[in-house]
DSSP file (Angstrom, degrees, kcal/mol; ACC not computed):
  #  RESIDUE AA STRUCTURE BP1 BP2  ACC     N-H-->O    O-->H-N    N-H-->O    O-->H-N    TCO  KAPPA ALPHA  PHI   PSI    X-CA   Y-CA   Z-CA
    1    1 A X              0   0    0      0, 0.0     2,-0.7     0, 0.0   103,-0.2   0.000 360.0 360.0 360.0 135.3   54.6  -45.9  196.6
    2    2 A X              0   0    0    101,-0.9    99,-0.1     1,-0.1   102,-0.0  -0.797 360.0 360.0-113.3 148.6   53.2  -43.5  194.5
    3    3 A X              0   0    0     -2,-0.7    98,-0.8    99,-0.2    -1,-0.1   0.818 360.0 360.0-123.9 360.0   53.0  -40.7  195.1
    4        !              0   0    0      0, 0.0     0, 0.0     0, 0.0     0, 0.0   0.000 360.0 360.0 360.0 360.0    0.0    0.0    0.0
    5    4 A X              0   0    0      0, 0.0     2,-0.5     0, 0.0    32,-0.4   0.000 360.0 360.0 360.0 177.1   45.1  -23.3  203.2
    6    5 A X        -     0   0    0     30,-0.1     2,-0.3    31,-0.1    30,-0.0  -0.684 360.0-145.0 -98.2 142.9   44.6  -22.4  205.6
    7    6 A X        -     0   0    0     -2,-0.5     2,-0.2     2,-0.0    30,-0.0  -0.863   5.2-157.3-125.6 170.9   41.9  -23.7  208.2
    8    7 A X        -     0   0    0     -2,-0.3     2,-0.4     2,-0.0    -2,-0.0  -0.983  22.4-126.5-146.2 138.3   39.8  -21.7  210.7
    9    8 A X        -     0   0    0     -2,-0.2     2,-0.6     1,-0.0    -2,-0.0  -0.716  29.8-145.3 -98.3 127.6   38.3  -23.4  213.8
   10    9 A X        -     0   0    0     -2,-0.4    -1,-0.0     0, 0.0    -2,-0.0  -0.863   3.8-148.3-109.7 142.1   34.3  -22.8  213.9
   11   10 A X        -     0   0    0     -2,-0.6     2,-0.2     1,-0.0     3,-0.0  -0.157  10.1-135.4 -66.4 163.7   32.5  -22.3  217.0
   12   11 A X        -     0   0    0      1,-0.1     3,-0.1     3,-0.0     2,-0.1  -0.864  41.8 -83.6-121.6 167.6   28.6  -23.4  217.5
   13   12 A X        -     0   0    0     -2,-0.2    -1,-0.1     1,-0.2     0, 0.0  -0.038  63.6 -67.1 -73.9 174.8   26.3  -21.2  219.1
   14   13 A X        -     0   0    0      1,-0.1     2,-0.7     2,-0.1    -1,-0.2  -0.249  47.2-119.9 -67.6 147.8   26.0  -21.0  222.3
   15   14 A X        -     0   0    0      1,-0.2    -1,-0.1    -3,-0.1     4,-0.1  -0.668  18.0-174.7 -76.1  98.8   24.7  -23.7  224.5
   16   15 A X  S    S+     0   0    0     -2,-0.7     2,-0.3     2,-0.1    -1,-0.2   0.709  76.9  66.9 -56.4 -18.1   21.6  -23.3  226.7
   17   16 A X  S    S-     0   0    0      1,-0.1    -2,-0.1     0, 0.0     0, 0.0  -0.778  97.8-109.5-104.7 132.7   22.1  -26.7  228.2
   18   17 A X        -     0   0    0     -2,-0.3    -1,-0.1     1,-0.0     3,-0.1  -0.334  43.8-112.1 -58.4 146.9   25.0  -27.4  230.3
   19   18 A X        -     0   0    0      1,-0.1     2,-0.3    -4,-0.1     5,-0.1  -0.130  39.6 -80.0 -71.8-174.3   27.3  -29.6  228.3
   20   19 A X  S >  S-     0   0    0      3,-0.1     3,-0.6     1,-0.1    -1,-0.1  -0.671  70.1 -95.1 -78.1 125.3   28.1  -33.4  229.2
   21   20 A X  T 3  S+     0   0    0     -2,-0.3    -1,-0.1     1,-0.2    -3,-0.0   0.025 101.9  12.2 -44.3 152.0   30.8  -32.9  232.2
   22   21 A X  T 3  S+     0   0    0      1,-0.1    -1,-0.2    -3,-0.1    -2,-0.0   0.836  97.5 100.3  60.5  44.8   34.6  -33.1  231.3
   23   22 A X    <   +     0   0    0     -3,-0.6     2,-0.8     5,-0.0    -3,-0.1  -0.257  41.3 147.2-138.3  53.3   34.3  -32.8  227.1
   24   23 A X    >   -     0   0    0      1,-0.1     3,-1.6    -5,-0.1     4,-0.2  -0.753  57.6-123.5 -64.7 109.1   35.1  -29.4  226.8
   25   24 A X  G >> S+     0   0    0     -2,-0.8     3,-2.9     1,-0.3     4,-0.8   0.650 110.4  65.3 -12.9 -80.2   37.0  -28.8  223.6
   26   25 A X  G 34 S+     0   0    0      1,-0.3    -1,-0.3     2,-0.2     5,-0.0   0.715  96.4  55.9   0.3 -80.7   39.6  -27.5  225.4
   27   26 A X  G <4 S+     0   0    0     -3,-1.6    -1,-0.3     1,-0.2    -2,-0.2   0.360 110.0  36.2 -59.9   0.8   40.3  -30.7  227.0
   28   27 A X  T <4 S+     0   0    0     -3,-2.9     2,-0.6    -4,-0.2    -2,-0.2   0.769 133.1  27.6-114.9 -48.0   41.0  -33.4  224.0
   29   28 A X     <  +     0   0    0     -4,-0.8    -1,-0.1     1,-0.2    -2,-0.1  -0.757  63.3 167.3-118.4  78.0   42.8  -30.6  221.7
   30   29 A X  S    S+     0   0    0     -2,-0.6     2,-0.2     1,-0.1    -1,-0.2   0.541  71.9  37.5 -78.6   2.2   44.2  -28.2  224.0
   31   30 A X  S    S-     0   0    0     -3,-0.1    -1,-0.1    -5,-0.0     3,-0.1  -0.971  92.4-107.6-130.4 145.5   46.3  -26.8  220.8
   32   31 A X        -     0   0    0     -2,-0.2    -2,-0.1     1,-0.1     0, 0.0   0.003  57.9 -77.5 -77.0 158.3   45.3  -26.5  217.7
   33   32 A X        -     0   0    0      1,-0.1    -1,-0.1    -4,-0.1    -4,-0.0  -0.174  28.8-134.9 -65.5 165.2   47.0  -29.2  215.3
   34   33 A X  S    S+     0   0    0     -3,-0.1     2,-0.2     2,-0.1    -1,-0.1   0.788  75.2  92.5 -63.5 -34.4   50.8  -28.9  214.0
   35   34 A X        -     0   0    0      1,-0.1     3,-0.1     4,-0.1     5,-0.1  -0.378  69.5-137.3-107.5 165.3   50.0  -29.8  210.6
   36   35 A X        -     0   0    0     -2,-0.2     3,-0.4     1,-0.1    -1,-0.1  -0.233  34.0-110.9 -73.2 166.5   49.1  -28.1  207.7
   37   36 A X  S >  S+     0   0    0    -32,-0.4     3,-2.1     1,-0.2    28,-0.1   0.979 123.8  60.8 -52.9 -73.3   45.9  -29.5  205.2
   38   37 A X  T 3  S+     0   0    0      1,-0.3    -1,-0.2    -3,-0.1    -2,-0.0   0.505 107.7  44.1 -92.7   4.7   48.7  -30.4  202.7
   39   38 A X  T 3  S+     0   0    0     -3,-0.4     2,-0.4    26,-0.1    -1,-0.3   0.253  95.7  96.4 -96.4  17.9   50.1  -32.7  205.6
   40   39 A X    <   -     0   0    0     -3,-2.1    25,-0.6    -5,-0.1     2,-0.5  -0.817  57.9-153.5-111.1 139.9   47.1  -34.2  206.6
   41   40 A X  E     -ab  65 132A   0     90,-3.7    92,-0.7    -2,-0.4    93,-0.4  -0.832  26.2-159.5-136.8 135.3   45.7  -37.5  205.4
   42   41 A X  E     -a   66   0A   0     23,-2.4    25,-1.4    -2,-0.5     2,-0.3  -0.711  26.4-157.3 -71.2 149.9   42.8  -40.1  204.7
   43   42 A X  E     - b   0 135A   0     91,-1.3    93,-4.1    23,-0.2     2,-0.3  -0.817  11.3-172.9 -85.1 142.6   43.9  -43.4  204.6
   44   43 A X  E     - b   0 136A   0     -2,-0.3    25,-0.8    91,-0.2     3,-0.4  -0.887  12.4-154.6-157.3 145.8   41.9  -46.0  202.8
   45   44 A X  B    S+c   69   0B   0     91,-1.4    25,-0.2    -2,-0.3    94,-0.1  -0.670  87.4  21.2 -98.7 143.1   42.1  -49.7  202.4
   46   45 A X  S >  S+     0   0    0     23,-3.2     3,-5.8    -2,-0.3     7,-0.4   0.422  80.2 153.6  98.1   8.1   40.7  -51.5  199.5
   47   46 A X  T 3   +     0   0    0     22,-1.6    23,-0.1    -3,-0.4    -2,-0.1   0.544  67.6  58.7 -73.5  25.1   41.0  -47.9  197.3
   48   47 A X  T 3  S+     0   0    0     21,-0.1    28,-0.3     4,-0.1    -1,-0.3   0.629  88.0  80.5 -65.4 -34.4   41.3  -49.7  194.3
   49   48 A X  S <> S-     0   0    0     -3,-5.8     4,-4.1     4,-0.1     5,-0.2  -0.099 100.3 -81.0 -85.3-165.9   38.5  -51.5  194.4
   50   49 A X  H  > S+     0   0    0      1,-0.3     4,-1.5     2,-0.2    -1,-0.1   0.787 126.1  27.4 -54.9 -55.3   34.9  -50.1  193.2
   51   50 A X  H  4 S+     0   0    0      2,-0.2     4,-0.4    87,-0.1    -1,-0.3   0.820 122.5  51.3 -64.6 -48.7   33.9  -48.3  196.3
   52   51 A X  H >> S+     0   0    0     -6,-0.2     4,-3.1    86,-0.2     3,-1.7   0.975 112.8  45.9 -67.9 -44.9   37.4  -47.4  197.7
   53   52 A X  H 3X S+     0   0    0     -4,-4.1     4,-1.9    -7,-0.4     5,-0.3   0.953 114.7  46.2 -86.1 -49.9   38.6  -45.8  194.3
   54   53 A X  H 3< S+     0   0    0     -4,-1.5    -1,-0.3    -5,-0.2     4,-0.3   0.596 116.7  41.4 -66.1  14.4   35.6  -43.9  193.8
   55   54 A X  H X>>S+     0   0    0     -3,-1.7     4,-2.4    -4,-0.4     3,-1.1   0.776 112.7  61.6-115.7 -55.4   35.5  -42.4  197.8
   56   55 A X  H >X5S+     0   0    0     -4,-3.1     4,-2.2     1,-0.3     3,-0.7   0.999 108.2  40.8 -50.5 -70.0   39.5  -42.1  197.1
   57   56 A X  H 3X5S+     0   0    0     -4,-1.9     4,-2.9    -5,-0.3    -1,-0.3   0.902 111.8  55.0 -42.9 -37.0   38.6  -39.5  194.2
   58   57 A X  H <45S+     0   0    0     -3,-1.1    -1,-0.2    -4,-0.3    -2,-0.2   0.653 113.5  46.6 -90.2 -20.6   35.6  -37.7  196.3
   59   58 A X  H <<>S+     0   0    0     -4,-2.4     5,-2.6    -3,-0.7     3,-0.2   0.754 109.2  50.7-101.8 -11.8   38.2  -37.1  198.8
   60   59 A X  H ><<S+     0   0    0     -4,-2.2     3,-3.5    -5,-0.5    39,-0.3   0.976 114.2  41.5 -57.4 -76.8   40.6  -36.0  196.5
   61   60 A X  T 3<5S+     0   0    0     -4,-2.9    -1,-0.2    -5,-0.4    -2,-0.1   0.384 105.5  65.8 -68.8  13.0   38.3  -33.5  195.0
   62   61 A X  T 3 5S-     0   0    0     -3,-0.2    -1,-0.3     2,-0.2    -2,-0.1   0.214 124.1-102.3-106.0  -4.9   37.0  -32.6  198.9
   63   62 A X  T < 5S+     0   0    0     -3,-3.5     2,-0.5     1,-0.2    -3,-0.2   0.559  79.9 125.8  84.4  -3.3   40.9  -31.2  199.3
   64   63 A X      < -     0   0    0     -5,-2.6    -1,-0.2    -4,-0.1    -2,-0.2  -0.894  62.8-119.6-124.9 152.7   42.4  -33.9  201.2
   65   64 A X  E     -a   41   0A   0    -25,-0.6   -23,-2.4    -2,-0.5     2,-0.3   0.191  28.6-144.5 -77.0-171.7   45.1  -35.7  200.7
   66   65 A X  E     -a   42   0A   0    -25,-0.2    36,-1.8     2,-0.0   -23,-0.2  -0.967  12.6-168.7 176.8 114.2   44.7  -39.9  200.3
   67   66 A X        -     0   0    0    -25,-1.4    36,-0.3    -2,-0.3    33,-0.0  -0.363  21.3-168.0 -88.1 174.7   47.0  -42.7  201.4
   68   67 A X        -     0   0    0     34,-0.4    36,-1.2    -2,-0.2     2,-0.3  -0.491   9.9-166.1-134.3 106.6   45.5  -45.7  199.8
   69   68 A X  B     +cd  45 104B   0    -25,-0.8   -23,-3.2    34,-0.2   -22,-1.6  -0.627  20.0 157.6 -97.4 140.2   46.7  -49.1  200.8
   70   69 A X        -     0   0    0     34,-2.3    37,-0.2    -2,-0.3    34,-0.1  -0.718  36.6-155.6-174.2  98.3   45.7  -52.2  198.4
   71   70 A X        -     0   0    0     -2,-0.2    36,-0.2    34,-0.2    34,-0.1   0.499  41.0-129.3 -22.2 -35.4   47.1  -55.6  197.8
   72   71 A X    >   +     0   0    0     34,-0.1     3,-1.1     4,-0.1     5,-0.1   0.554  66.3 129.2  58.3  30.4   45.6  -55.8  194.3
   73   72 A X  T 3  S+     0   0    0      1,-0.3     3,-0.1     3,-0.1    -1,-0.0   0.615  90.3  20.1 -98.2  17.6   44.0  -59.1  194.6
   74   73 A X  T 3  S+     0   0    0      1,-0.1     2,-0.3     2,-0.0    -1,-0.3  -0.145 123.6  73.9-162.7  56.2   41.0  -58.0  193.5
   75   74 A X    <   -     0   0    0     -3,-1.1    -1,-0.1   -26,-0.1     2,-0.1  -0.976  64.0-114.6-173.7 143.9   42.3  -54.7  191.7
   76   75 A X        -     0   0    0     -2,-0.3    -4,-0.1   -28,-0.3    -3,-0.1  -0.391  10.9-151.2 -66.7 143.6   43.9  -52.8  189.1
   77   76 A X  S >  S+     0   0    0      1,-0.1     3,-1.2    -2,-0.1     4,-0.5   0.817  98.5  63.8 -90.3 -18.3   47.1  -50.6  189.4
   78   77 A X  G >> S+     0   0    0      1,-0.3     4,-3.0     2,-0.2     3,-0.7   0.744  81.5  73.6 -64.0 -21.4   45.8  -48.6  186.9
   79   78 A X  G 34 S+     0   0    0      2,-0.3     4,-0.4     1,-0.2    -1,-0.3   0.498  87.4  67.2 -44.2  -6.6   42.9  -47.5  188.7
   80   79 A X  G <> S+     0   0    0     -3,-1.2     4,-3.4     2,-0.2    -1,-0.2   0.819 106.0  39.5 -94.8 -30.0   45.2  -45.4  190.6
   81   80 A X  H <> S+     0   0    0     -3,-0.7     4,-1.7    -4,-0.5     5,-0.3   0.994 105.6  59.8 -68.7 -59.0   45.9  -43.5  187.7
   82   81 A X  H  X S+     0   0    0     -4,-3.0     4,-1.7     1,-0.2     5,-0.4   0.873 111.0  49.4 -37.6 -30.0   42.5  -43.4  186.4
   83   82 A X  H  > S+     0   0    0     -4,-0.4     4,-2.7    -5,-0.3    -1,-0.2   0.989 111.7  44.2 -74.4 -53.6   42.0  -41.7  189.9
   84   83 A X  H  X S+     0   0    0     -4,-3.4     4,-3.4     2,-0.2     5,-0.2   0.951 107.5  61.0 -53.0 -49.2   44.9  -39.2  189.7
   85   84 A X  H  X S+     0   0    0     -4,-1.7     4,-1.4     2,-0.3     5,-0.2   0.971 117.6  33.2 -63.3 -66.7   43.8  -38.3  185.8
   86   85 A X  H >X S+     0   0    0     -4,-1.7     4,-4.6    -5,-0.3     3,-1.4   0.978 109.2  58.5 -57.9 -49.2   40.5  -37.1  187.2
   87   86 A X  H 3X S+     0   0    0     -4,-2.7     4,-1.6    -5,-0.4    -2,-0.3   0.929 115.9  35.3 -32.0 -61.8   41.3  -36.0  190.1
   88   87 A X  H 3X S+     0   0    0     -4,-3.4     4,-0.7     2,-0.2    -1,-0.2   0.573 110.7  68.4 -79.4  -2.7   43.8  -33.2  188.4
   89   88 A X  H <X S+     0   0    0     -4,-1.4     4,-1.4    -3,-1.4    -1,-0.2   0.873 103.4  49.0 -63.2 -49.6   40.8  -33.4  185.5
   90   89 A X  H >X S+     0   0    0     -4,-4.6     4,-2.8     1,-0.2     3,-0.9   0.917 107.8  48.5 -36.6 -68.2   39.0  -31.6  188.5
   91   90 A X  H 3X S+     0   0    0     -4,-1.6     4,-0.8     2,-0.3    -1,-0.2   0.530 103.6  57.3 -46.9 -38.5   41.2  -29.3  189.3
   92   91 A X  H 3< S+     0   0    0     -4,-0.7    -1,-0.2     2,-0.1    -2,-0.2   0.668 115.7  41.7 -56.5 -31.3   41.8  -28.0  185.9
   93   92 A X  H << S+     0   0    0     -4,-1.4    -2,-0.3    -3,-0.9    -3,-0.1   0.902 125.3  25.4 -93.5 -49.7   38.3  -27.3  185.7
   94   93 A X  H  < S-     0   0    0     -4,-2.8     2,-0.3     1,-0.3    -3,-0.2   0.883 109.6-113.5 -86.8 -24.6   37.2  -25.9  188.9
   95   94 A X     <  +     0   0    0     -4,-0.8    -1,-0.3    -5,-0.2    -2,-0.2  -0.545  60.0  71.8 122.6 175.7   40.4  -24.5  189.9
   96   95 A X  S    S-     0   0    0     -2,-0.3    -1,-0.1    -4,-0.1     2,-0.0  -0.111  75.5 -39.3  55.1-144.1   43.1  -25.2  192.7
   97   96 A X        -     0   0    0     -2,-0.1     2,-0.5    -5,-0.0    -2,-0.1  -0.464  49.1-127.9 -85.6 164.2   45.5  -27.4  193.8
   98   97 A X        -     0   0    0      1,-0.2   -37,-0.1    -8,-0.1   -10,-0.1  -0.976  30.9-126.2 -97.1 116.9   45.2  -31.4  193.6
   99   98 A X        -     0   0    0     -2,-0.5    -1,-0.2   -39,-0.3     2,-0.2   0.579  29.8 -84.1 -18.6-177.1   45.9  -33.0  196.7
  100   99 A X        -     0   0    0    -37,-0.1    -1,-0.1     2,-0.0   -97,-0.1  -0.376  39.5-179.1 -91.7-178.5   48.2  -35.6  197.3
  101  100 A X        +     0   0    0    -98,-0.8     2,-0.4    -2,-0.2   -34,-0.2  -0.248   2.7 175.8-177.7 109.5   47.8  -38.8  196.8
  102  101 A X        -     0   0    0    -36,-1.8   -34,-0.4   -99,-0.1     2,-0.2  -0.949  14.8-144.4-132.7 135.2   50.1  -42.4  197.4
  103  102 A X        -     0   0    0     -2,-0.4  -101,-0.9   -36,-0.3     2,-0.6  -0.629   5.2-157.7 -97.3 141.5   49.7  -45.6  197.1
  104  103 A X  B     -d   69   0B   0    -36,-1.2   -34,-2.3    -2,-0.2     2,-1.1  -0.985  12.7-154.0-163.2 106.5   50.9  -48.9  198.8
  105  104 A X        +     0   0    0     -2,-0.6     2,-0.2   -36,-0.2   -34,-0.2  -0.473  57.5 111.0 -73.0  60.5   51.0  -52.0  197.5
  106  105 A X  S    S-     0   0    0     -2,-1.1     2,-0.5     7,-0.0   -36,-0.3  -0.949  71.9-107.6-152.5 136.1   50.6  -54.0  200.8
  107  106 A X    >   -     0   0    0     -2,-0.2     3,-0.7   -37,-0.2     7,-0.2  -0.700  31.3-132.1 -72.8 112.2   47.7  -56.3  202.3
  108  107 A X  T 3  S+     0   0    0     -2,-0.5    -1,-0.1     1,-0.3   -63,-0.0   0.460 108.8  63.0 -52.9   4.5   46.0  -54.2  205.3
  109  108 A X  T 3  S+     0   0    0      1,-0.1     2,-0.4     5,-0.0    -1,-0.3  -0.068  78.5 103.7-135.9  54.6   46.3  -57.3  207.4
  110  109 A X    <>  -     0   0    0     -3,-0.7     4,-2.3     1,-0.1     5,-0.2  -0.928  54.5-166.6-105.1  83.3   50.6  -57.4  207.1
  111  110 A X  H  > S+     0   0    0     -2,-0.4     4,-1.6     2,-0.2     5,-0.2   0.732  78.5  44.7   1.0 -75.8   51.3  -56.3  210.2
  112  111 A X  H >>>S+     0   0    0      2,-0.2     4,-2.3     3,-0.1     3,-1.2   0.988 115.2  52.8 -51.6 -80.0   55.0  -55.5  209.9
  113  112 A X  I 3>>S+     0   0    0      1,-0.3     4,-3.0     2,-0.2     5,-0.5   0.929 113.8  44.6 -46.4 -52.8   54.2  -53.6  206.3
  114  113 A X  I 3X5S+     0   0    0     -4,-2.3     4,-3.0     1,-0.3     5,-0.3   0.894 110.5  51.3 -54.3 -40.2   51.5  -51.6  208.0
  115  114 A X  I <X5S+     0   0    0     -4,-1.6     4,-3.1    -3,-1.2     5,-0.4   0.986 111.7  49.8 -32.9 -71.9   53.8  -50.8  211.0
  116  115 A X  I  X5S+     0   0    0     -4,-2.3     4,-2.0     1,-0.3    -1,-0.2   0.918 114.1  46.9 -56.7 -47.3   56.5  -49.6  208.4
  117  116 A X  I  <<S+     0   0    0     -4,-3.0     4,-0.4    -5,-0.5    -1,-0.3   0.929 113.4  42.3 -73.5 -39.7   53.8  -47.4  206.7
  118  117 A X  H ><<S+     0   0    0     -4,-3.0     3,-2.2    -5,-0.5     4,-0.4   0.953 105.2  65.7 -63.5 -51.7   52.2  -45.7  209.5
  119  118 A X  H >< S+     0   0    0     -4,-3.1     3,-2.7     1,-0.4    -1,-0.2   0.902  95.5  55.5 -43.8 -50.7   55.3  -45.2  211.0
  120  119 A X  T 3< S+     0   0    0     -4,-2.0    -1,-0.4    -5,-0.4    -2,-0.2   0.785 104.9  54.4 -71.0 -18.9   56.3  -42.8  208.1
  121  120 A X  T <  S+     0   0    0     -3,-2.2    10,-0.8    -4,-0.4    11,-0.4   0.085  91.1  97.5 -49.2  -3.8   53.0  -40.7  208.8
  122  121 A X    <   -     0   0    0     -3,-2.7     2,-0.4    -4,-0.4     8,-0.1  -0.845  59.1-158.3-116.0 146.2   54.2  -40.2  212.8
  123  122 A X        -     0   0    0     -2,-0.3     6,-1.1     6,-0.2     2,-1.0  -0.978   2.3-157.4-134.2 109.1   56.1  -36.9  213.8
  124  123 A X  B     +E  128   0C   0     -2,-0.4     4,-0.3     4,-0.2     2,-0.1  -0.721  51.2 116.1-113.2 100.1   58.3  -37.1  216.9
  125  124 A X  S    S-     0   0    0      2,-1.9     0, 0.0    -2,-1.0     0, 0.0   0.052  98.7 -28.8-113.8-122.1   58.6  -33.6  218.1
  126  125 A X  S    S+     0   0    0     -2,-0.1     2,-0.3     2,-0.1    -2,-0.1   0.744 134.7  17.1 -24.5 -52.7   56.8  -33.2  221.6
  127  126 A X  S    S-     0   0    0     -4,-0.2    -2,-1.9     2,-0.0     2,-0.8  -0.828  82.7-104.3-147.8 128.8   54.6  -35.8  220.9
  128  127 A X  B     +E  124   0C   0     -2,-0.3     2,-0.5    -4,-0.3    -4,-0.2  -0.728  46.9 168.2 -33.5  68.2   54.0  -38.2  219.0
  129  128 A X        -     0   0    0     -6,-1.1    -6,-0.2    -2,-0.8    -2,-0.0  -0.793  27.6-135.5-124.1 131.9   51.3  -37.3  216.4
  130  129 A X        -     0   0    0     -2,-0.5    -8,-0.2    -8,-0.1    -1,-0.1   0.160  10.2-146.7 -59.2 159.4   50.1  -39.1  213.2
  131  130 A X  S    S+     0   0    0    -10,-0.8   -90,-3.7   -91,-0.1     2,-0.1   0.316  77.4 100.8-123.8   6.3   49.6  -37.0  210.2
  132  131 A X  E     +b   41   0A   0    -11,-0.4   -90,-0.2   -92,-0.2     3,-0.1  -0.438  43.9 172.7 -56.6 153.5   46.4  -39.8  209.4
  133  132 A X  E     +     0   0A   0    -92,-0.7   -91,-0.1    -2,-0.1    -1,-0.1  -0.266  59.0  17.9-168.4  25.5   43.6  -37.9  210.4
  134  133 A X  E     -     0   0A   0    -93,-0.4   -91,-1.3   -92,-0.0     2,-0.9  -0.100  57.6-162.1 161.3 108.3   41.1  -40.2  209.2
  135  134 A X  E     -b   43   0A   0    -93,-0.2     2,-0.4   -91,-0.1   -91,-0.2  -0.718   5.4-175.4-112.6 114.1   40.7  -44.1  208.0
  136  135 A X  E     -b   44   0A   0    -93,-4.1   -91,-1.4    -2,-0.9     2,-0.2  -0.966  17.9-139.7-123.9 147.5   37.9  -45.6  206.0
  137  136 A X        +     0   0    0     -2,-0.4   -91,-0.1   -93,-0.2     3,-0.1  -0.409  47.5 137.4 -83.7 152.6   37.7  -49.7  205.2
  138  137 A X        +     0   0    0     -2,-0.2     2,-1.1   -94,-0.0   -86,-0.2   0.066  30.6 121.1-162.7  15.6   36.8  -50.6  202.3
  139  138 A X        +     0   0    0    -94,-0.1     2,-0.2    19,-0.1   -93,-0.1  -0.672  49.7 119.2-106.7  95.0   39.5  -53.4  202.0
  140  139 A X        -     0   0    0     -2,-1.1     2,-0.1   -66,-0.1    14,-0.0  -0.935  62.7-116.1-160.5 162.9   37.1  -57.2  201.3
  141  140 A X        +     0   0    0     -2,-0.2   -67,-0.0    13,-0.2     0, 0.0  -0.156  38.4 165.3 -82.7 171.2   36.2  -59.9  199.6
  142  141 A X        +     0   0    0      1,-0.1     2,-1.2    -2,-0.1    -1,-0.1   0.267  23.6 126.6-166.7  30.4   32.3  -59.8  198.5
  143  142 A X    >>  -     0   0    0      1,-0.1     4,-2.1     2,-0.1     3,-1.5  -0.726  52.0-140.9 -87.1 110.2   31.4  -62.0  196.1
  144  143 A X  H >> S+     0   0    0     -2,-1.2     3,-2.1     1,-0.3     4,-0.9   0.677  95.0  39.5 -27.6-110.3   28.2  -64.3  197.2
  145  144 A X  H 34 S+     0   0    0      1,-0.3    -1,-0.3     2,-0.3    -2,-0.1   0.419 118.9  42.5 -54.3 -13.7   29.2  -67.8  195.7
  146  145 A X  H X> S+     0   0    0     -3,-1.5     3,-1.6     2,-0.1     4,-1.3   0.791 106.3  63.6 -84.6 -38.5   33.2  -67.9  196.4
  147  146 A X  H << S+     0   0    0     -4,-2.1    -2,-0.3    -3,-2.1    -3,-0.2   0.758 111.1  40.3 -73.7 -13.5   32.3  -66.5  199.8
  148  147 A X  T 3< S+     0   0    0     -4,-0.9    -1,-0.2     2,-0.1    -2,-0.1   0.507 115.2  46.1 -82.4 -12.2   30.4  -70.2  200.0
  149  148 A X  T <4 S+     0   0    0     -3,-1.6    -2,-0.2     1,-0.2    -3,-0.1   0.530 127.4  28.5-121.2  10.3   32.8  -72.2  198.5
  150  149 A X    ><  +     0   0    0     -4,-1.3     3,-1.8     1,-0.1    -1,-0.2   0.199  67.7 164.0-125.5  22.8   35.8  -70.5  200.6
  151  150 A X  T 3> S+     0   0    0      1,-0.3     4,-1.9    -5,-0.3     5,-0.1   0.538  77.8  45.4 -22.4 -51.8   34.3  -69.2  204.2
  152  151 A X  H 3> S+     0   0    0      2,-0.3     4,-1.0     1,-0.2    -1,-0.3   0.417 102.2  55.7-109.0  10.8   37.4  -68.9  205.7
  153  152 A X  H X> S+     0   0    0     -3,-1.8     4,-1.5     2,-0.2     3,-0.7   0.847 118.3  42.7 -75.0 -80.9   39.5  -67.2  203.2
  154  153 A X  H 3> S+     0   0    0      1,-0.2     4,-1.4     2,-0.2     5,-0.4   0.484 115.0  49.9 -63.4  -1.3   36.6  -64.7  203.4
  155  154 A X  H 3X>S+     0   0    0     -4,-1.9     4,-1.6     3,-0.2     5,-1.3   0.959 112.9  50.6 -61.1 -76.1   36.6  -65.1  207.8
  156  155 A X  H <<5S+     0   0    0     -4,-1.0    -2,-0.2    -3,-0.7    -3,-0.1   0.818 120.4  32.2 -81.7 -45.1   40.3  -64.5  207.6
  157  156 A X  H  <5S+     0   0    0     -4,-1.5    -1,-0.2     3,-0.1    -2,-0.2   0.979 129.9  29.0 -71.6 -62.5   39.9  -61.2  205.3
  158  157 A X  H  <5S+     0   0    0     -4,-1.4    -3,-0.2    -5,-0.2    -2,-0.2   0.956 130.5  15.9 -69.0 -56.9   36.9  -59.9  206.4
  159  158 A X  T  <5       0   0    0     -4,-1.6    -3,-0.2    -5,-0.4    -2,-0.1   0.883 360.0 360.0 -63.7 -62.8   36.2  -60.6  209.7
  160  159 A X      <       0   0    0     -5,-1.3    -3,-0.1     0, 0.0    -4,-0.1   0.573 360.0 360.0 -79.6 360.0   39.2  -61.9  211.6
């Protein structure tokens, strides 16, 4: 592994009664425990083309960035290239740079994922993740090996 404050805004008021029983109130009936600089996206695949640049945009959006990647179709330097802009940002516009750590493990290891989430969970009251948000991005996609293997890319993509 490598490794403000918020304010809750209201909308205006509704003229229409809402849909029964999803009043705010009743899925977060306290505001969360954790800080922004404890909060994180996870994203699989954030090495590759898509993940590493969406890993940077959330970097430079303020939040902090698990990224879990096997490397089998990826650099480890890309992770750097991502940090070295990211704090390139940040030198320029000002503030802090997020966090940001990395996990060399294939999203579809069970155990290793177990192991990894687990270190994101907070057992005070409650059990609550300090994940706050997961985007995929972790597949195969090339057109002619995805014909001449289907079920390496079934087993990755799909299953």
């Amino acid at each position: 592994m490598y490794s403000s404050s918020s304010s809750v805004v209201s909308s205006p008021p509704n003229t229409e009664p809402s849909t029964p029983r999803t009043e705010y109130e009743e899925f977060f009936e306290e505001p969360s425990i954790w800080s922004d600089d404890e909060r994180f996206i996870l994203v699989t695949g954030g090495l590759g083309f898509i993940g590493s640049h969406t890993a940077l945009e959330i970097l430079k959006a303020g939040y902090n960035v698990i990224i879990v990647d096997d490397l089998s179709n990826s650099f480890r330097s890309v992770f750097d290239r991502i940090l070295q802009a990211a704090h390139r940002y940040f030198e320029t516009f000002g503030g802090q740079c997020p966090q940001a750590k990395l996990y060399d493990i294939d999203y579809r290891d069970e155990g290793a994922m177990r192991r990894m989430l687990a270190s994101y969970i907070s057992f005070g009251q409650r059990r609550r993740t300090m994940i706050t948000g997961v985007i995929h991005f972790a597949a195969f996609k090339a057109v002619e090996e995805s014909i001449r293997q289907p079920l390496r890319y079934y087993r990755n993509n799909v299953n």
